[in-house]
N, C-alpha and C positions, 0 to 999 in steps of 0.2 A: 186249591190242591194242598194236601196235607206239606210235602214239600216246600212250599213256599212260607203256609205259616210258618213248620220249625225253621227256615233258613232265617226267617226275619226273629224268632225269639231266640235265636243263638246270636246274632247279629247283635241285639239287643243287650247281651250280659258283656259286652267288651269295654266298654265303660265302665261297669260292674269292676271284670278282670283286672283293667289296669291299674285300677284303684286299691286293690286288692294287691297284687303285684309288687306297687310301686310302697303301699306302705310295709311290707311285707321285707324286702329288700333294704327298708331304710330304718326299721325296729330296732334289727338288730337280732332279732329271734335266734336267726340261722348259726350265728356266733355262739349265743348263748347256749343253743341247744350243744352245740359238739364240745364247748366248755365242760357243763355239767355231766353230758356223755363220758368223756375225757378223765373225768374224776371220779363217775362211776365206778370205771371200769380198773384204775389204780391197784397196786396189791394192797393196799394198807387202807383202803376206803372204810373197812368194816368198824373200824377205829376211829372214823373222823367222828366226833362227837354232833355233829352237823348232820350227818349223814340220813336222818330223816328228812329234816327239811330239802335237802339235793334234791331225794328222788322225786319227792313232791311236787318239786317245782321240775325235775325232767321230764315228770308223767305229764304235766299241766305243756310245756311247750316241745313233747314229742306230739302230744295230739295236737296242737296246735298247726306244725309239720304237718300231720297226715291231712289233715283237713285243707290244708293250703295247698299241696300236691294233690289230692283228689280232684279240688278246683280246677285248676291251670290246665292238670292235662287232661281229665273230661272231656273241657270243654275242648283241646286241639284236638281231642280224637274223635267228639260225635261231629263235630264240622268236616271233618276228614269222611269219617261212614255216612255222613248225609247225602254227600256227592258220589258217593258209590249206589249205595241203597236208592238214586232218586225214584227211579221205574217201579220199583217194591214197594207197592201199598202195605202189605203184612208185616214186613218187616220195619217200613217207616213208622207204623202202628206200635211197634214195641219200641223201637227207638223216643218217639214221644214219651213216653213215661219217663227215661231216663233225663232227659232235656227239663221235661217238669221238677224230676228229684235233686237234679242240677240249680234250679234258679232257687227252689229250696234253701240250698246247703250253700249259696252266693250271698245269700238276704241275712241268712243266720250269721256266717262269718263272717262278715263285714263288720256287722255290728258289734261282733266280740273282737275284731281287731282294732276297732273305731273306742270301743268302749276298753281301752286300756291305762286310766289311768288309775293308780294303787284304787284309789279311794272306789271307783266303778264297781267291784265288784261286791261292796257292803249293803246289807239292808238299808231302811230309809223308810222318812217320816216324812209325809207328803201333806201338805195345810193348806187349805180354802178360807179366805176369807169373802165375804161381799163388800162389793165397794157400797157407795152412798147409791140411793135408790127406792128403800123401802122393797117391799114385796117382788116387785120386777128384778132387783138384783139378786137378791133372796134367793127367789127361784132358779134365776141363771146360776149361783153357787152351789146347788142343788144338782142343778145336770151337768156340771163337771163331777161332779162328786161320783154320779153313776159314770159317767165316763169313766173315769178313773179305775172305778170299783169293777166294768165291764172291760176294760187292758188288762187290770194283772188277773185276771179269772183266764181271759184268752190266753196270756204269756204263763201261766201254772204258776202265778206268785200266789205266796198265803196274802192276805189282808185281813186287818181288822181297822175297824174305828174305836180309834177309842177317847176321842171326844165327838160331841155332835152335838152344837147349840140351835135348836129351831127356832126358825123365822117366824116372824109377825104376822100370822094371818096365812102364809106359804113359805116354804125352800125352808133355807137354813142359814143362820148370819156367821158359823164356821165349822167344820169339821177337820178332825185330825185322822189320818189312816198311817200305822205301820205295816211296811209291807219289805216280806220278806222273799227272797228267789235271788235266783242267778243272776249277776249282774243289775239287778231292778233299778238301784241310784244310777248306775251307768247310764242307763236306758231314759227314766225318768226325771232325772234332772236337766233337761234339754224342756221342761214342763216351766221350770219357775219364770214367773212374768204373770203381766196384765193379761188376760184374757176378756177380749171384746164379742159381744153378742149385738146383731142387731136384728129385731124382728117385729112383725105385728105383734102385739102385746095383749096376750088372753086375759090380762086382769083390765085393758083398758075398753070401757063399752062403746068406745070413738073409733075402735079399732085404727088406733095410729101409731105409727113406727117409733119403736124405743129402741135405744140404745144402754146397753149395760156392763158391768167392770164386773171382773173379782179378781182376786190376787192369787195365784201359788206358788208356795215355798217348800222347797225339796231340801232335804239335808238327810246326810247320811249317818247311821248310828255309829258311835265308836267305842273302840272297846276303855272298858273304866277307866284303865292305867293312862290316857293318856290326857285326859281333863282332870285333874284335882282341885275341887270347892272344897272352899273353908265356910260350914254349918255354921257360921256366924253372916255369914255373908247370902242368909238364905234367910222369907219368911214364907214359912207355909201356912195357909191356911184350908180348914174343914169345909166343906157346903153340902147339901142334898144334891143329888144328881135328878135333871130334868128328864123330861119324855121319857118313852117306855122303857118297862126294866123289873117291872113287879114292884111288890110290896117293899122288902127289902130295900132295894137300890130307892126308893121313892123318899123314905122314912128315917134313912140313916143318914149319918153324914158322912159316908164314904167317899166321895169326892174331892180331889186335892187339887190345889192351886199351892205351885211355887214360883216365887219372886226371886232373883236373882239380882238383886240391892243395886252392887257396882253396876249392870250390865243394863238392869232394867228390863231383863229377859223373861219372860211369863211363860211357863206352859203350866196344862191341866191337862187330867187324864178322870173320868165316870164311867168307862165303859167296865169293870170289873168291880163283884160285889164288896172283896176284899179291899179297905182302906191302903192297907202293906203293899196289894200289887198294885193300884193305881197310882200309891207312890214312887213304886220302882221304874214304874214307866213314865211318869212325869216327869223324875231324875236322867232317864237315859235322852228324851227329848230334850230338855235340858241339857246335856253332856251334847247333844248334836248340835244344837243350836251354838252356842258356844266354841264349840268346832267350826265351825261355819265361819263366826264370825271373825276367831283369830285369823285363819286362812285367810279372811278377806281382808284385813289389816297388813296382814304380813305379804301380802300384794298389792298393797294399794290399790285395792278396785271400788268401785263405788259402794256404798252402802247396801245394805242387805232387801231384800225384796220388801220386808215387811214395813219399811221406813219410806218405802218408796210411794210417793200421792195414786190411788188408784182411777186413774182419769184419763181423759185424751192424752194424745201423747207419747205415751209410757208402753203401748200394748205390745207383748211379743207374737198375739196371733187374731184374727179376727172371724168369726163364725158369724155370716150374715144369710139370714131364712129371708128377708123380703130387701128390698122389690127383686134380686134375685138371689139362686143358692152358689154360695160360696165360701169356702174354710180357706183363706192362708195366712201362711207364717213371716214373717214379716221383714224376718231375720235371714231365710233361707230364700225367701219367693216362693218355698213350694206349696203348693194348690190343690185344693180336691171340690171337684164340684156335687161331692154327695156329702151335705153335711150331716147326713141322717147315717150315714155307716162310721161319721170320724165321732157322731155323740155316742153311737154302739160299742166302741172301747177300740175303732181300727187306729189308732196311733202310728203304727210300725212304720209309714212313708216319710210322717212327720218328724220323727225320732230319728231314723235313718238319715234324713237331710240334714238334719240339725249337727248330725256327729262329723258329719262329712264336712261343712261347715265350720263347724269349728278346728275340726284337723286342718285347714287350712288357714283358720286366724291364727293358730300358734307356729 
């Protein structure tokens, strides 16, 4: 009966709710909001030289407010009209849509109260490496890479590559993607770790079970002011850019590689014909990476992904196609036993747990 599915899919968001609720109440938001309200509203606000940024940030957590009261009481009202409505097929029928547009606007908010820390809500430079393996890791570096590229197309982020070194024979041995949207580092950075593939192996004619690593690294762009390199302390050098791209890109040497001397920090950017713009963007990788690292200094956490051995071990999620199918995370426990819809770009469960997860390690 239509009744019993919704009571059990309402049933099911109060976990959702409390979590929602409970960080909700302990932000700080609610404060916040009647603060900035409070200052709005002053006879001499027109004067505070601030007084853009205020409302900026009221608009940003009045909506926040509306969407958190949308939730909460929704949800106590369609539990309330379910029990009235049970006998009414018609109108349990239009009830249903709202119960769906509810678990909607529970998934979305979560993650945008999950995803609050400053840095969340900046673009970001996402990097595949392949571990050791030859061809087999190669390729697995390869189908994260469309993973990846298949999440921010579903989430409506921009993406570009704009490095992509091809593999030996298949895959790829690194690709860089900048990718730009709402909250995207927020979301994506719950990404950096080993990633484990294990599966019968199309390049092996023994047809036997391989195992394979790659690495990604999430780092968020910053704005210039807040990294300053000293142009001594840089060596850039020119190269041809490989694989496709025309005449042009094939022939010149537009391709930059910068060094970062003290750091030892490398990026490259070929995806743009212009030398000038693949510098600028191999500077602002740069400027993140760098970012990354102080942060990680200046909390004493372990070393940055990229330094880390790509091996057993180390993995934050595992995707195994044989002898059965199965994707989890390692970190969270959470599971999906289609791993054919998590290499289609479905992330969202993944990410979601992650956030949740770690709102409770801190």
């Amino acid at each position: 009966m239509l009744f019993d599915e919704l009571d059990v899919l309402l049933h099911s968001f109060t976990p959702d709710i409390k979590t929602i609720v409970t960080f909700w109440q302990n932000s700080g938001l609610e404060t916040t909001f009647q603060d900035l309200f409070n200052k709005s509203q002053d006879v001499n606000f027109w004067q505070d030289p601030h007084q853009t940024d205020i409302l900026r940030e009221l608009q940003r957590v009045r909506l926040l407010q509306y969407q958190y009261l949308y939730i909460v009481n929704s949800h106590k009202d369609l539990v309330e009209l379910l029990v009235l409505l049970k006998d009414d097929e018609a109108e349990l029928t239009k009830l249903k849509n709202e119960v769906i547009e509810l678990s909607r606007a529970i998934r979305k908010f979560k993650i945008t109260l999950l995803a609050s820390d400053p840095q969340d809500g900046s673009n970001c430079f996402l990097m595949i490496n392949s571990g050791a393996g030859g061809t087999e890791a190669q390729d697995w570096a390869e189908m994260l890479l469309r993973m990846y590229v298949r999440f921010c197309e579903q989430s409506d982020f921009n993406v570009d590559i704009v490095d992509h070194q091809v593999g030996e024979g298949a895959g790829i041995k690194s690709a860089t993607l900048f990718i730009r949207g709402r909250n995207c580092y927020g979301l994506l950075k719950s990404e950096q770790g080993i990633h484990r593939l294990v599966r019968i192996s199309p390049y092996d004619a023994n047809k036997r079970r391989h195992t394979s690593f790659s690495a990604v690294t999430v780092t968020a762009e910053v704005p210039d002011i807040e990294i300053t390199i000293d142009a001594n302390d840089l060596r850039i050098d020119t190269f041809r850019a490989g694989g496709a791209g025309g005449q042009h890109v094939n022939k010149t040497e537009s391709a930059i590689r910068i060094t970062h001397i003290p750091s030892g920090i490398v990026t490259q950017c070929q995806n743009e014909r212009s030398q000038t713009q693949n510098k600028e963007t191999a500077m602002k990788m740069l400027k993140a990476k760098l970012a990354q690292k102080l942060k990680a200094e200046q909390e004493a956490k372990t070393a940055m992904i990229e330094k880390k051995s790509i091996e057993w071990g180390s993995q934050i999620r595992s995707y195994v196609l044989h002898p059965y199918k199965m994707v989890k995370d390692h970190r969270t426990d959470h599971e999906s036993g289609q791993p054919e819809l998590v290499h289609d770009g479905q992330l969202t469960p993944f990410i979601e747990a992650y956030l949740i997860w770690q709102g409770h390690q801190e």
